[in-house]
Structure formats: structure tokens, C-alpha cells
C-alpha positions as CSV (number, residue, x, y, z in Angstrom):
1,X,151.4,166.9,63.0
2,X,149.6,164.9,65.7
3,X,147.7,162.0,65.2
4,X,144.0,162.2,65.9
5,X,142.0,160.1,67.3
6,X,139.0,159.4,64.9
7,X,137.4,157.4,67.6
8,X,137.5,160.1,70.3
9,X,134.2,161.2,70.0
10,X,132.8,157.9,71.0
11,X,133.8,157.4,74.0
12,X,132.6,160.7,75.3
13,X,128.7,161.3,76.0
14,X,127.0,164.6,76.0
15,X,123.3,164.4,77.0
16,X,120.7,167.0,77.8
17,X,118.1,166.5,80.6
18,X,115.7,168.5,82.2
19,X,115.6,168.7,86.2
20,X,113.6,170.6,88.5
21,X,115.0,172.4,91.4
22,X,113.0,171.8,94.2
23,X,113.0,174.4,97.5
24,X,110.7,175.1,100.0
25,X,108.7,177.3,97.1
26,X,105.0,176.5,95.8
27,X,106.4,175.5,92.5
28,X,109.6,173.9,91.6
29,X,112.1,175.7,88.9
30,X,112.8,173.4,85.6
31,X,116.8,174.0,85.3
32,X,118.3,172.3,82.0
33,X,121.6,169.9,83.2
34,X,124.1,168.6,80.6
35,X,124.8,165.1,81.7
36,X,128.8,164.0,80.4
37,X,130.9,161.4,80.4
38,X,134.5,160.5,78.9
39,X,135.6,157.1,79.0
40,X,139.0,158.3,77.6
41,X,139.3,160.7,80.8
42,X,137.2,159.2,84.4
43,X,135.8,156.1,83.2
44,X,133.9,155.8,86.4
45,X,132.7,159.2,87.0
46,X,129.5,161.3,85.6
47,X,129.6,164.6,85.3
48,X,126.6,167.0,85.8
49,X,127.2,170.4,84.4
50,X,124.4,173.0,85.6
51,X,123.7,177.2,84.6
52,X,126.6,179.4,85.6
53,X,129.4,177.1,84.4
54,X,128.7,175.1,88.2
55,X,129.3,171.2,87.4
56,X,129.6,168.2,89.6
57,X,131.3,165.2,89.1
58,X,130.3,161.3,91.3
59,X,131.0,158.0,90.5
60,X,128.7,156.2,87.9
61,X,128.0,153.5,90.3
62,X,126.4,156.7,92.8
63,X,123.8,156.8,89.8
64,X,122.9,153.7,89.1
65,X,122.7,152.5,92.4
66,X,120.5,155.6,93.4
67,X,118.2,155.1,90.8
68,X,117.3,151.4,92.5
69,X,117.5,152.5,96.4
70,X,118.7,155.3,98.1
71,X,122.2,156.1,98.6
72,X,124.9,158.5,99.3
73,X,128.2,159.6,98.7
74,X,130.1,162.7,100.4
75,X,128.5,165.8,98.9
76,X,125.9,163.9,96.8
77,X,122.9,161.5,97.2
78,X,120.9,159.9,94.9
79,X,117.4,158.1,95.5
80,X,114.6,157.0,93.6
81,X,111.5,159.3,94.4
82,X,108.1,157.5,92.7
83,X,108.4,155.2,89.9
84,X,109.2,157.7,87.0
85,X,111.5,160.2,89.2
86,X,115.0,160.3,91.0
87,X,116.1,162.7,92.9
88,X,119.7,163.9,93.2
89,X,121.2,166.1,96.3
90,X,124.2,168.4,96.3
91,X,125.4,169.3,99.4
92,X,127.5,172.7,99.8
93,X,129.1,174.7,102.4
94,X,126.2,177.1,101.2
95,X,123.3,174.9,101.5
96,X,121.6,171.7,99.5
97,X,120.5,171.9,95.9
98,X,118.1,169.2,95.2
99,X,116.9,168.6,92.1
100,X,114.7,166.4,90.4
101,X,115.0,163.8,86.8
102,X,112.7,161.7,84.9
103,X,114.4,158.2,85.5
104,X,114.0,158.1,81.4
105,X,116.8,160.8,81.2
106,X,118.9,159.4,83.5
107,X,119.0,155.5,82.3
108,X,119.3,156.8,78.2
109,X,122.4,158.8,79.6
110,X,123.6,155.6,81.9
111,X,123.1,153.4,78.1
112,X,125.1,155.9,76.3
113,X,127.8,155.8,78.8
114,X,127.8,152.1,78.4
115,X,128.3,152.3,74.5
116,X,131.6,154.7,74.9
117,X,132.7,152.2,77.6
118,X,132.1,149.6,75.3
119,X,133.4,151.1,72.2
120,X,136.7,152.3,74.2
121,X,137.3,148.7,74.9
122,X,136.9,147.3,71.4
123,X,139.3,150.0,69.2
């Protein structure tokens, strides 16, 4: 029998924010985005999991710095857009998905991925 790990579950981070695809269309399309993290796994990367099983994965650093100033890493850019908005780009061979967050979302997620960090280190 293998041991489990009874703390496994908090070092991992499962969130649920809204974002809204932006094009060249009138109105922008809400899209729901799971936001993840696993301290046990990539302790320095996010994970952004979209409709149609499509997810990306950046450093955490990418995110927080992007929601302060504008900035950029290979396929994906994050900048702040407003006061109470960021906007993050995914670049493709097929084109650029850009897609906008409440800053709210994306802070509670950065906190929660904090805590796992945190709680990884103390057990």
C-alpha cells in the first residue's frame, strides 16, 4: 500500500475566473478560465486552463509583474489595462488570443498560490 500524502491537496490551487476574450468584434465574449497551481509539481509556474481542454502554462513571476507594468515572455504578455483589469496575450502560430481579468481574480489566485507555497515549506 502507498503512503498518501494528507497534505497534497494544499499545495495545489484550483481557482475559477472569468475573462473576456477580446477581438476586433462589438462586444467581447466572457470565457470561464481555471487558474492552477501545484507547488508539489512547477513551483514557479501558473497554469491557465481554457474551453476545449487548451491550457497554458508561464512563470508566476510573468503574472505578478504584469499585473504592476507591462511585460512579456515568449508566447505570453501580461499588462495592467485600467485600474481594475489586466490583460493577458497568447500568442500562437494561429494568431493572438487576448483576453481580459478582473485584477481581483488574479491577486486572490496569486494569495492562494502563496499559501500552498507556504504550506509546502512548513510540512
Amino acid at each position: 500500500m502507498a503512503a498518501v500524502d494528507e497534505h497534497a491537496d494544499e499545495h495545489a490551487v484550483d481557482d475559477h475566473a472569468k475573462g473576456r476574450i477580446i477581438s476586433d468584434a462589438p462586444l467581447s465574449r466572457p470565457v470561464p478560465v481555471t487558474l492552477r497551481y501545484d507547488a508539489d509539481f512547477t513551483p514557479a509556474t501558473v497554469r491557465f486552463g481554457f474551453p476545449g481542454d487548451v491550457e497554458w502554462s508561464f512563470p508566476r513571476a510573468l503574472l505578478e509583474t504584469g499585473l504592476r507594468t507591462p511585460t512579456r515572455r515568449g508566447d505570453i504578455g501580461v499588462w495592467p489595462c485600467g485600474r481594475v483589469q489586466t490583460v493577458v496575450e497568447f500568442h500562437t502560430e494561429d494568431g493572438v488570443a487576448v483576453v481580459q481579468f478582473d485584477t481581483s481574480a488574479l491577486l486572490r489566485f496569486l494569495r492562494h498560490t502563496y499559501a500552498a507555497s507556504t504550506s509546502l515549506t512548513t510540512h
